[in-house]
C-alpha positions in Angstrom: 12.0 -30.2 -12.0 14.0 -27.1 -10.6 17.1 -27.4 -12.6 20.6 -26.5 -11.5 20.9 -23.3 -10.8 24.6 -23.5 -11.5 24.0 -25.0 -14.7 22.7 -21.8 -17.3 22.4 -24.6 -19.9 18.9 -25.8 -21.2 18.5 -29.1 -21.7 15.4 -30.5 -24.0 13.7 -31.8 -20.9 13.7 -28.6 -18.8 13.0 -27.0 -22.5 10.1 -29.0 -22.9 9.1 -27.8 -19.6 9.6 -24.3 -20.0 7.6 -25.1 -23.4 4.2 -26.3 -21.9 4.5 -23.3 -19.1 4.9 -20.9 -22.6 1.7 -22.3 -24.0 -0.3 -22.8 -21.5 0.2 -18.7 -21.0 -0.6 -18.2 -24.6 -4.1 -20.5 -24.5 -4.9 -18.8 -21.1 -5.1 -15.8 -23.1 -7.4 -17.3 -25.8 -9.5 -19.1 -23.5 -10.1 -15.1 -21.5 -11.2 -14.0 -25.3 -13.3 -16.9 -25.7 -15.1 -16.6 -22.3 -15.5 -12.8 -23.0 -16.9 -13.5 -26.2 -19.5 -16.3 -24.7 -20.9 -13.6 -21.9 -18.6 -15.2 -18.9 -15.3 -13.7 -19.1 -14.5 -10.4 -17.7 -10.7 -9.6 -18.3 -8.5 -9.8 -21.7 -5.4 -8.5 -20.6 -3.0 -11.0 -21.8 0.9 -12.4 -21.7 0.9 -13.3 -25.4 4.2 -12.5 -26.7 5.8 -12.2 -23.5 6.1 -16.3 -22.8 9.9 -15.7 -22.4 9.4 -14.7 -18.9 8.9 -18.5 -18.0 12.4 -18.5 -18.5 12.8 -16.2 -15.5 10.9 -18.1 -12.9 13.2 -21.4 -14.0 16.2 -19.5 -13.1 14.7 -18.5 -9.8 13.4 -20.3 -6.8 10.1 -21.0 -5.4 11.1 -19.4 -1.7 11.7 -15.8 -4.1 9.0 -13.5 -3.5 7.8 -12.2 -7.1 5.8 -9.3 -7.6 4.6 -9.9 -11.0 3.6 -7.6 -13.9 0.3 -8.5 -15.7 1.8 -9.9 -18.4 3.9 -12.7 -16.5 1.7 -15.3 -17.0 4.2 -18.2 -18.5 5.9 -16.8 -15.3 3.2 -17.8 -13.1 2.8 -21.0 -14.7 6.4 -21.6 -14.4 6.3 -21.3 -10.7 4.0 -23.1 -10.0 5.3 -26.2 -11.5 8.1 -25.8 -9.2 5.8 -26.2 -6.0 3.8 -29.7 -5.8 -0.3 -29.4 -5.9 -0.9 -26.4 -7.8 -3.4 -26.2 -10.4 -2.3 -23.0 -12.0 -4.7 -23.4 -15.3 -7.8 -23.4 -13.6 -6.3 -20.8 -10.9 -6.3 -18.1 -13.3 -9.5 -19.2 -15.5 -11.3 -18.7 -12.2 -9.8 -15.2 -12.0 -10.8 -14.7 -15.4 -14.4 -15.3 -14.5 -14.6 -13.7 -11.4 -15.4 -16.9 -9.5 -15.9 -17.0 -5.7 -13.5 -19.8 -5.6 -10.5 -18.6 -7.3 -8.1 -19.0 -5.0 -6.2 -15.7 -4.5 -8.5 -12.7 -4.7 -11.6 -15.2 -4.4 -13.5 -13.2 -7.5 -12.6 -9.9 -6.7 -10.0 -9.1 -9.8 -8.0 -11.5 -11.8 -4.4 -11.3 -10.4 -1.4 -13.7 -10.3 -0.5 -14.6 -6.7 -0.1 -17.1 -4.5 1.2 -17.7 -1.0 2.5 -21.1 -1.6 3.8 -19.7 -4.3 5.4 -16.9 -3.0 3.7 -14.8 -5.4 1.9 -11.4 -3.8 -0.6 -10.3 -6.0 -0.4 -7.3 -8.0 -2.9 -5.2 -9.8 -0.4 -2.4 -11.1 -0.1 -1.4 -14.5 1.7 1.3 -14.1 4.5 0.0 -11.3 3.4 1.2 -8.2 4.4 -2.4 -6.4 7.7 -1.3 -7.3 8.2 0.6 -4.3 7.0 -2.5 -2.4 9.6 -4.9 -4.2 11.7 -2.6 -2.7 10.4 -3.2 0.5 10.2 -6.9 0.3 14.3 -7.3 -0.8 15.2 -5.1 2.1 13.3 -6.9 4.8 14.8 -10.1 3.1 17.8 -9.5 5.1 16.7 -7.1 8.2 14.1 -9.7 9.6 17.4 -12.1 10.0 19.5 -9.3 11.8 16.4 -8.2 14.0 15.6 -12.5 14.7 12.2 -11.8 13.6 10.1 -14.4 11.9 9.9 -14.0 8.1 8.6 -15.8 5.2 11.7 -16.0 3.2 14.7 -17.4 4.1 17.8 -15.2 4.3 19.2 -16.2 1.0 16.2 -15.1 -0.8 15.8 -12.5 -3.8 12.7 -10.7 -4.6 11.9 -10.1 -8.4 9.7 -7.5 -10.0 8.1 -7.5 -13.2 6.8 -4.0 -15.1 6.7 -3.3 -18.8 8.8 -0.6 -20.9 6.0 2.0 -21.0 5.9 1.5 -16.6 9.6 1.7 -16.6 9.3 5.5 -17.1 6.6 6.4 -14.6 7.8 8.2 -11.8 6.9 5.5 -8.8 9.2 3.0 -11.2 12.3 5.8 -11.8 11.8 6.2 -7.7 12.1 2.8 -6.7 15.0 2.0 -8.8 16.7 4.9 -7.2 16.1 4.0 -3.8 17.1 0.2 -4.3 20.5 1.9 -6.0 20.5 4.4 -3.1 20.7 1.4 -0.5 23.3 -0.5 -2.4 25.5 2.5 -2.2 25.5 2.9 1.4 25.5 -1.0 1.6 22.7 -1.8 2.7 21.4 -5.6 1.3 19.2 -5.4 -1.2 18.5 -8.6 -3.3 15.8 -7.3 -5.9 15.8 -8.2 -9.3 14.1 -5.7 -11.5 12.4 -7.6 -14.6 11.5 -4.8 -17.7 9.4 -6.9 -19.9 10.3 -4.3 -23.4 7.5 -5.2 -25.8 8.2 -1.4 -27.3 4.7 0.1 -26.9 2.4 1.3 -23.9 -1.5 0.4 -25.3 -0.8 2.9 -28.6 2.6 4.8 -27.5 5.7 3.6 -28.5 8.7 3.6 -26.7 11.7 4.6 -28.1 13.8 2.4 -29.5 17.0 1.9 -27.5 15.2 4.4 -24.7 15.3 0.9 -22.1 19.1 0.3 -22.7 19.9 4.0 -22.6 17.8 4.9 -19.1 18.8 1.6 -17.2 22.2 0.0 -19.0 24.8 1.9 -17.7 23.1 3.1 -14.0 26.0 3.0 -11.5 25.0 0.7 -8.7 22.1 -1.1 -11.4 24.2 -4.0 -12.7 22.4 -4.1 -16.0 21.7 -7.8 -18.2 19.8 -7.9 -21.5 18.7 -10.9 -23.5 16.0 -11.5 -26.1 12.7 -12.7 -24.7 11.7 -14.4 -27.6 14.9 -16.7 -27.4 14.2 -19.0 -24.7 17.7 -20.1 -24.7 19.3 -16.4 -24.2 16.5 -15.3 -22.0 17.1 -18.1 -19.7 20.8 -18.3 -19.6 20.6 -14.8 -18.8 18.4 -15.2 -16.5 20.3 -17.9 -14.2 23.1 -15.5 -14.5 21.2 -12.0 -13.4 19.4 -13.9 -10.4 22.8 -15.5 -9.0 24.5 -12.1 -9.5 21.9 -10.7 -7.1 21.8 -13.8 -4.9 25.8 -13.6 -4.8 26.4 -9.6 -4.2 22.6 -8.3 -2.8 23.1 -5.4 -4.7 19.6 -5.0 -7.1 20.4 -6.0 -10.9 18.3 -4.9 -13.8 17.3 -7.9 -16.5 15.8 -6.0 -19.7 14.1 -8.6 -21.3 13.0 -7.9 -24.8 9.5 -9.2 -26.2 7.1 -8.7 -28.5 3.3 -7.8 -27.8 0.7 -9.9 -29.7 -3.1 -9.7 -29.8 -3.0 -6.2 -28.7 -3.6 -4.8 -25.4 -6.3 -6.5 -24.9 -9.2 -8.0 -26.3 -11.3 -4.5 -27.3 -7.9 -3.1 -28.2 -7.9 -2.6 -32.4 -4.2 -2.4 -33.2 -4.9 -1.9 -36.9 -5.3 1.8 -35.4 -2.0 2.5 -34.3 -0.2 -0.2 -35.6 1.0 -0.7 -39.4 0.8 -3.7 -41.1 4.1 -4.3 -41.6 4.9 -4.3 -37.5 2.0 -6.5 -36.6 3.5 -8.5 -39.1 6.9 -8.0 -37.6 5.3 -8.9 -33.8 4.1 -11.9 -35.1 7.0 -13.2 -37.2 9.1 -13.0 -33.8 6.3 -14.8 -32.0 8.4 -16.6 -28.5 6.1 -20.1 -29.0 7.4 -20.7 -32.8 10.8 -19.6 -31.4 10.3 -22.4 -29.1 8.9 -24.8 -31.8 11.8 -24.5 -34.0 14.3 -25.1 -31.2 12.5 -28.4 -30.2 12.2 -28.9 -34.0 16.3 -28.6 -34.7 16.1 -31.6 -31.3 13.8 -33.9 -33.4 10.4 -33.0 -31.4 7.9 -31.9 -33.4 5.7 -29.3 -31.1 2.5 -29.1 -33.4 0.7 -32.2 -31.0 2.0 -30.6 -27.5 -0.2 -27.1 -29.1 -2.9 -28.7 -30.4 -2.9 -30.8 -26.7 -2.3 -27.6 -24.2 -5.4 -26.2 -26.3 -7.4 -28.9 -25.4 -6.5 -28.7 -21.9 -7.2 -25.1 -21.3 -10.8 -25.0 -23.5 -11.9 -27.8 -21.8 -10.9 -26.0 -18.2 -12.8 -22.7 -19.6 -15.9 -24.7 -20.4 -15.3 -25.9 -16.9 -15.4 -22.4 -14.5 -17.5 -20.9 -17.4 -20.5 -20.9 -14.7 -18.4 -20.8 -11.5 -20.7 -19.1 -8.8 -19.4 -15.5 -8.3 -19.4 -13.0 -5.2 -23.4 -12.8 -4.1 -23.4 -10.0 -2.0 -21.7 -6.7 -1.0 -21.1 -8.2 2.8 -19.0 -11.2 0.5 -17.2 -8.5 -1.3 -16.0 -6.3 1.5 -15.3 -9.4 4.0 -11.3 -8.6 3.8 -11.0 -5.2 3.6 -11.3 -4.4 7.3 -11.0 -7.4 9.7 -11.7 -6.6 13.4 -11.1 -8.2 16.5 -11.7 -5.8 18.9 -11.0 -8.2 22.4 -7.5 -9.3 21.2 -7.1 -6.1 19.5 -7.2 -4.4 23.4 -5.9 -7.5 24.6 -2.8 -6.4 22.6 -3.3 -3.1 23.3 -3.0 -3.2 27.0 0.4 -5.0 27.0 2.4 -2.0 27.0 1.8 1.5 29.0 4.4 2.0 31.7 2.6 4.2 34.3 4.6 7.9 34.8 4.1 10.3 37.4 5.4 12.8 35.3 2.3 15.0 33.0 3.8 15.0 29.1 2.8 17.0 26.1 1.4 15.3 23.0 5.1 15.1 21.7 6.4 13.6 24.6 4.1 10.9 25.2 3.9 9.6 22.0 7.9 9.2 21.8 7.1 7.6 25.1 4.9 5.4 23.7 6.9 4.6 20.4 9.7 4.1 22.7 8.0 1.5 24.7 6.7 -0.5 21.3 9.7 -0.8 20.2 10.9 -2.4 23.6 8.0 -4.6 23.4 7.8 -5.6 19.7 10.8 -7.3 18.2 9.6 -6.6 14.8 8.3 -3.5 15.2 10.6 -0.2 13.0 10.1 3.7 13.1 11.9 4.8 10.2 11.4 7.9 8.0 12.7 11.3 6.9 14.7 12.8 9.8 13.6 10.6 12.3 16.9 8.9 13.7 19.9 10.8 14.3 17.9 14.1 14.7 14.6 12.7 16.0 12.2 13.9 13.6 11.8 18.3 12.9 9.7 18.8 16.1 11.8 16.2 18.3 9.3 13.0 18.6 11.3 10.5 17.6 14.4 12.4 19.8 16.2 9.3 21.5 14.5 6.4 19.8 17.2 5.2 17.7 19.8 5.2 20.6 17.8 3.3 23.0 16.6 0.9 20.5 19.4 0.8 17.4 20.0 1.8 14.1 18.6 -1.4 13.0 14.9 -0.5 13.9 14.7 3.5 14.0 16.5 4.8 11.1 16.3 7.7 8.8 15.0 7.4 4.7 15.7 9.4 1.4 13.6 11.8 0.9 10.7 10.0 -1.5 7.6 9.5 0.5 7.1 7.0 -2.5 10.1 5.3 -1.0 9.0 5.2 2.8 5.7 3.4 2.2 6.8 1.6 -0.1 9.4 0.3 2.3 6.2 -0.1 4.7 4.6 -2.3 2.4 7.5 -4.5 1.9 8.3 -4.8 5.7 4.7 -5.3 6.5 4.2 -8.3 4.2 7.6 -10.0 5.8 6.1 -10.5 8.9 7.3 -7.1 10.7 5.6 -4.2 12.1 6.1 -0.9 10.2 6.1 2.3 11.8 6.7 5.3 9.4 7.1 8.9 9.6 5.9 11.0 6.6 7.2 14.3 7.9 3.8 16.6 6.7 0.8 15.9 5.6 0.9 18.1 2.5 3.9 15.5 1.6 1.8 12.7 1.3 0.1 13.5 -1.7 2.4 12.5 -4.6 2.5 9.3 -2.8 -1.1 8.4 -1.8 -1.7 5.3 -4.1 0.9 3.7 -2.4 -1.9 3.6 0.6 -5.1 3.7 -1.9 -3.7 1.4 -4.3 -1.2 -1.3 -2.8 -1.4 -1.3 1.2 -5.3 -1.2 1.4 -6.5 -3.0 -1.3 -3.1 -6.1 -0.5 -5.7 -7.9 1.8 -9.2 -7.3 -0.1 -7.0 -8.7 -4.1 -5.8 -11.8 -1.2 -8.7 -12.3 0.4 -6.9 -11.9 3.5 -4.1 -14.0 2.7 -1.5 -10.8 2.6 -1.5 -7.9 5.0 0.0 -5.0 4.9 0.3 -4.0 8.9 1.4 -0.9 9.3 0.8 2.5 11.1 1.8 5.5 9.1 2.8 8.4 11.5 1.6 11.9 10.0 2.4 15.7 11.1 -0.4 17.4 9.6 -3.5 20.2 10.2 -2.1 24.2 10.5 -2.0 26.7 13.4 1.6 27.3 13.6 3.1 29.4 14.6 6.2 31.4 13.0 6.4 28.8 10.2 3.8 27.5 7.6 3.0 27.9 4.1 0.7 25.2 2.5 3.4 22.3 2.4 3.6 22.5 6.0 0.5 23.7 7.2 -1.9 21.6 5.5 -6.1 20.7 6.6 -6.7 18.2 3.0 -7.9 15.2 4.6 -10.1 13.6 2.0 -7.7 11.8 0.2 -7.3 9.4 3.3 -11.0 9.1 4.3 -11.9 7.9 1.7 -9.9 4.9 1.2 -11.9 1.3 2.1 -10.5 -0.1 5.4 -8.2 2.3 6.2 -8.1 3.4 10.0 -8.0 7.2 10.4 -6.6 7.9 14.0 -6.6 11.7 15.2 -5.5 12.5 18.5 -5.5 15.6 20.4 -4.7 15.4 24.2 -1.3 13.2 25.3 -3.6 10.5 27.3 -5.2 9.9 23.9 -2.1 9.7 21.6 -0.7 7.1 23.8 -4.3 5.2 23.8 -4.6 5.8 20.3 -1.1 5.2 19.1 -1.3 1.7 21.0 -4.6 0.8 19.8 -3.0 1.3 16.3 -0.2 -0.7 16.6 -2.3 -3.6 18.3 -4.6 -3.8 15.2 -2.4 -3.7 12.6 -0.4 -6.2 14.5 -3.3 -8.8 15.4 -6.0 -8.0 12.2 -3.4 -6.8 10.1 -4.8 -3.4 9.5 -3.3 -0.4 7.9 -3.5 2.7 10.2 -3.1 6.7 9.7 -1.8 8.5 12.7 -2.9 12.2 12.2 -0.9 14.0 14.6 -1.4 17.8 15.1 1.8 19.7 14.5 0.7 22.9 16.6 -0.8 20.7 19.8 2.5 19.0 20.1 4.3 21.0 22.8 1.1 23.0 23.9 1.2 22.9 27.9 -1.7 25.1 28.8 -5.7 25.5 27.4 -7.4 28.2 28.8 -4.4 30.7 30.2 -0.9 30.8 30.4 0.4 28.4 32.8 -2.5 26.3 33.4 -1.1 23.2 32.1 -4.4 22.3 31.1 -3.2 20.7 27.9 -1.0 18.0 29.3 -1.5 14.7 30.8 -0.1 11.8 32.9 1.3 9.1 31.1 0.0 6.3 29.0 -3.6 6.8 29.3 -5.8 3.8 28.8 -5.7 2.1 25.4 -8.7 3.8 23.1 -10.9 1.6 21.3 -11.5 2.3 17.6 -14.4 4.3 16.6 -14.7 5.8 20.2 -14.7 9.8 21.0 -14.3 11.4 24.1 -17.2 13.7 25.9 -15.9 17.1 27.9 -19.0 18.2 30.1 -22.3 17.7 30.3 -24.1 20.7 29.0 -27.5 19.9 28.1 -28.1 22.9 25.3 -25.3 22.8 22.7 -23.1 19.5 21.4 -19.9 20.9 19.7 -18.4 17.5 17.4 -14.7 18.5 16.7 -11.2 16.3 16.7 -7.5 17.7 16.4 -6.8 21.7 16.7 -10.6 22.0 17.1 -10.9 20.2 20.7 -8.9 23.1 23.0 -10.4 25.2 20.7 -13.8 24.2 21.0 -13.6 23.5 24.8 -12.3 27.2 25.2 -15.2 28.5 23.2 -17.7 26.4 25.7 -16.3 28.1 28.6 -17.2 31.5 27.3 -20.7 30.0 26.1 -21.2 28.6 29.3 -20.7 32.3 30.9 -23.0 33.6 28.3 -25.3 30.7 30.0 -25.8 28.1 27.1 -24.4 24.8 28.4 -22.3 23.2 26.3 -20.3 19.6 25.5 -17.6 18.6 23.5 -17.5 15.6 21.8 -14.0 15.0 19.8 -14.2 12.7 17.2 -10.4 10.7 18.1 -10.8 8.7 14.5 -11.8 10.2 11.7 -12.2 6.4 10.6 -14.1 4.5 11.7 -15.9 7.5 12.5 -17.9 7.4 16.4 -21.0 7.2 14.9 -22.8 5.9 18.2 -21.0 8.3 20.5 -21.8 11.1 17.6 -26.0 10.1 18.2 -25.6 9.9 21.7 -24.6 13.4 22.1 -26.5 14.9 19.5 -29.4 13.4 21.2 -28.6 14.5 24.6 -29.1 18.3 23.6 -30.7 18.1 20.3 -28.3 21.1 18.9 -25.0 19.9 16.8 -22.2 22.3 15.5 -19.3 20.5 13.9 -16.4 22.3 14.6 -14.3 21.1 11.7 -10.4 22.6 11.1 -10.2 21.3 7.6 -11.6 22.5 4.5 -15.7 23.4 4.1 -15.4 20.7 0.7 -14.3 17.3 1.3 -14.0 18.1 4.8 -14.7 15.8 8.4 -18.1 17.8 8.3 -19.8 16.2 5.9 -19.2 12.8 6.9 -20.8 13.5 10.2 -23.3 15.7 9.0 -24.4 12.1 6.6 -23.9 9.9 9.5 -26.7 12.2 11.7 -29.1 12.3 8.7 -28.4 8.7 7.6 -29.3 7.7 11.3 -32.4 9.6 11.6 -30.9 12.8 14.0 -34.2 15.0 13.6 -32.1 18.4 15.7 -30.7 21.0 14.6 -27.3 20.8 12.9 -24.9 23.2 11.6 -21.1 23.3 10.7 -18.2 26.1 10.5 -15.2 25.0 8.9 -12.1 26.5 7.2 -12.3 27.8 3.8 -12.0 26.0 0.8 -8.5 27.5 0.4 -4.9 26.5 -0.5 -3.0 27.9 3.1 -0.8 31.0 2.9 2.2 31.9 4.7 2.5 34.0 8.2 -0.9 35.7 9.5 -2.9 35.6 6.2 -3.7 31.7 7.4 -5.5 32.7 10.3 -7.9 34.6 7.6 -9.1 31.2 5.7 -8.6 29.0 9.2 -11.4 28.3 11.4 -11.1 30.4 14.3 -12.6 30.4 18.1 -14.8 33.3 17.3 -16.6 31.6 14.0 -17.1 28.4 16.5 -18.5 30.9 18.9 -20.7 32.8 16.5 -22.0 30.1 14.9 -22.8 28.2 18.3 -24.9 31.4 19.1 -27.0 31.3 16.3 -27.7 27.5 16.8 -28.7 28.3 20.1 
């Protein structure tokens, strides 16, 4: 039974409903402690106290995206009664578990989510799917203006869940802005922000009032408050906060109070941190005796429909106790980077308008994005700068006029914000392009890639993706402007991240290839893609001398498969392994080798994930000799991944590597002092030699 919507009134049926979703939450979280205790279990984090939050998904409906917190459990259960042939009790005993046939994350981690339930699964604890609920409520209403295909209908609202302690963490304070931000310019933006206050975070409390005080009078937040532990209030509230935001599509904040029982979780002691008197307190205000004495004052006595939901769950527990798990680290990894490589280039090759005309690096990938977002209804470029300037070194110049306001537009300034807008646009069904202006930007803001886009498909078990190609001006060697936030060579935050594709062109052909590629494989295997683009090659002409226009190329260049390089020459003493700034570099430096009479190739690299490895052997075999030529930093640097890959594959040559210093990089010429430099690739190549 959904109940009417229009009606905030709670009758003793849909109470008795809302009842049974309330403690079936609560002994969920005794049967995890049980199964923990018994050997089987392996999570404890539990809704107790928090039941009123079944009041929310009664006032909501099942076509909502929700983006739960970990404590929505009555929530969940709630849901799923509104959607026919869910089994939502076993469901999350099987995540409890770890069982290889729990339906959402398959074993991985015990999450609440499901697609036919419109529920993406979360992991956060400390709100960094806010960003993405973000996202979602914003492509709500832009998949129906662009006619793309999306999961929810145009009426929808998206609801997010996060506790009082998450409510103050920055990715939480940023997300709300930004949702506020696009209501004030009027942009649609249907999110319903749930704060579950139970008034501590594991051992620290929040202030009392602090909730009310940060969020209750926010211009542009319209702001409701009831009592969790009053099913009544929390649910007549709630019917009014979601049809507010259904109504106006301006976000709304519902500041639901609760109480936290049992503790964190099950090795949390609270008798450490917690007096007496407030456990005492917690428990008093307990939501299911709340619930008990409201059905009690309407002549039901609630003692049998405990005593029976106990039942139920225990003997469910005794039931998955010895569910088969994950058996292998090939069944663990199986959604974390699917790959299709024939419809992947299949894709690929539908776009690539042949020029006549040679372009630079800059030119031909806004060629490029240009002629995606021609082909690919759903696909948006969107970012700092990007639209009505086209981006701080022109590459997005043009883009929005040719192809709208509606699909190249600029952002706030909150990287946070722009993948976070990324993951919510990815997940309804369109194809994200965004710009994160340098690469030294990125870091405040690299969970939202670590933690939520590459990790959406492997807690889904491929269920969710999270396509998207993230567009990034990084590495150094400019010239006349720099410092370390805009020349910046720290790479190891992104190759190190399961699944993620690590694309670094150098030469025009290959951006276009590349770029393509990237786009075709996050649009047919749903794959999330970094697009490392060098900020110095981008209106480089020439490579050797002044004029030469060796550095430019004819447009589009054939597609580039993934995990390919590219081979200059044929040298037969010396392989140089380099990507980015490195590759004119390099090929420079084996021009003057090649005078001093050592022969010489060039192998660039092209992704830095998944890294060449058999074009890497195949040309360290060919002349034995190897010198990685590698732009960023000596630790946590490209080198030693390929320096593993040749040992790990038996390479028994020579190999050597000259980097850049492990150093932060200064402003003006004192870079060019802790940069790698032609002359250290041409040393070091003579003393391999």
């Amino acid at each position: 039974m959904l109940g009417n919507m229009a009606d905030a009134s709670l009758t003793t049926e849909r109470l008795l409903e809302l009842y049974d979703s309330q403690l079936g939450s609560r002994h969920l979280d005794l049967a995890a402690r049980w199964l923990q205790s018994k050997g089987r279990g392996f999570y404890t984090i539990g809704s107790a106290g928090h039941e009123g939050n079944a009041a929310v998904a009664a006032a909501l409906r099942p076509d909502d995206p929700a983006l739960l917190h970990y404590r929505s459990g009555a929530f969940f259960l709630e849901r799923a009664r509104q959607v026919p042939g869910q089994r939502p009790l076993h469901d999350v005993l099987l995540g409890v578990v770890a069982a290889a046939s729990e339906p959402i994350a398959g074993g991985r981690h015990k999450v609440f989510g499901s697609r036919a339930m419109n529920v993406l699964p979360q992991t956060s604890t400390i709100a960094s799917h806010l960003p993405r609920a973000v996202g979602v409520a914003f492509a709500i209403e832009r998949a129906a203006r662009l006619g793309t295909h999306s999961p929810w209908p145009r009426d929808a609202i998206a609801v997010c869940s996060f506790g009082d302690a998450s409510a103050n963490h920055s990715t939480a304070t940023g997300a709300i802005n930004s949702a506020v931000n696009c209501g004030y310019q009027g942009l649609p933006m249907p999110l319903l922000f749930v704060c579950e206050d139970n008034g501590i975070g594991i051992s620290v409390r929040t202030p009392q009032g602090w909730v009310e005080s940060a969020y209750g009078s926010r211009p542009g937040l319209e702001y409701f408050a009831a009592d969790g532990c009053d099913l009544v209030d929390a649910y007549e509230t709630s019917v009014r906060a979601a049809e507010w935001v259904r109504e106006h599509r301006r976000p709304a904040f519902l500041h639901l109070r609760t109480v936290r029982l049992m503790g964190h979780a099950g090795s949390d002691v609270e008798s450490a941190y917690r007096t007496p008197a407030e456990i005492a307190a917690a428990e008093a205000a307990d939501p299911l005796t709340v619930t008990a004495k409201l059905l009690a004052e309407r002549g039901i006595d609630a003692n049998g429909l405990y005593e029976a939901k106990q039942a139920e769950v225990m003997a469910i527990a005794e039931e998955v106790a010895h569910a088969p798990r994950l058996s292998s680290a090939r069944e663990v990894m199986a959604p974390l980077a699917p790959s299709r490589p024939t419809a992947v280039a299949g894709e690929a090759m539908k776009t690539g308008v042949a020029g006549d005309q040679p372009l630079t690096l800059a030119q031909s990938i806004n060629q490029c994005l240009g002629e995606l977002l021609e082909h690919h209804r759903e696909l948006l470029v969107f970012g700092e700068d990007v639209g009505r300037k086209g981006g701080v070194y022109g590459v997005t110049r043009g883009l929005q006029k040719a192809a709208g306001g509606a699909k190249v537009f600029d952002t706030i300034l909150d990287e946070q914000a722009i993948l976070g807008l990324a993951l919510g646009t990815g997940v309804a069904g369109m194809l994200p392009v965004p710009e994160i202006q340098y690469l030294a930007y990125l870091h405040n803001a690299a969970d939202q890639l670590r933690g939520e886009a590459s990790t959406l498909s492997f807690f889904s078990n491929g269920q969710y993706r999270n396509p998207m190609v993230v567009r990034i001006a990084g590495y150094a060697y400019q010239k006349g402007f720099g410092g370390h936030f805009h020349n910046d060579n720290a790479v190891a935050a992104l190759r190190d991240i399961p699944g993620l594709i690590v694309a670094s062109p150098s030469r025009p052909d290959d951006a276009a290839g590349m770029l393509r590629t990237c786009v075709a494989a996050a649009k047919v295997d749903g794959r999330v893609c970094v697009f490392l683009e060098p900020i110095a090659l981008y209106h480089t002409r020439d490579l050797h001398s002044e004029g030469d226009e060796g550095w430019i190329a004819t447009y589009p260049g054939d597609p580039v498969p993934l995990g390919r390089g590219r081979t200059y020459g044929t040298g037969e003493d010396l392989t140089i392994v380099t990507f980015g700034n490195g590759v004119p570099m390099s090929l420079r430096t084996a021009r003057r080798l090649e005078e001093a009479g050592i022969g010489a190739r060039v192998l660039d690299l092209r992704w830095l994930a998944p890294l060449p490895v058999e074009d890497l052997l195949r040309e360290a075999r060919a002349t034995g000799r190897v010198l990685i030529a590698d732009e960023t930093r000596r630790s946590g640097g490209v080198s030693e991944t390929v320096l593993a890959a040749l040992t790990d594959h038996g390479f028994e040559g020579r190999a050597a590597r000259v980097t850049s210093e492990d150093s932060v990089i200064p402003l003006g010429d004192a870079a060019y002092h802790v940069l790698l430099s032609e002359s250290d690739i041409e040393d070091a190549a003579l003393k391999l030699s």
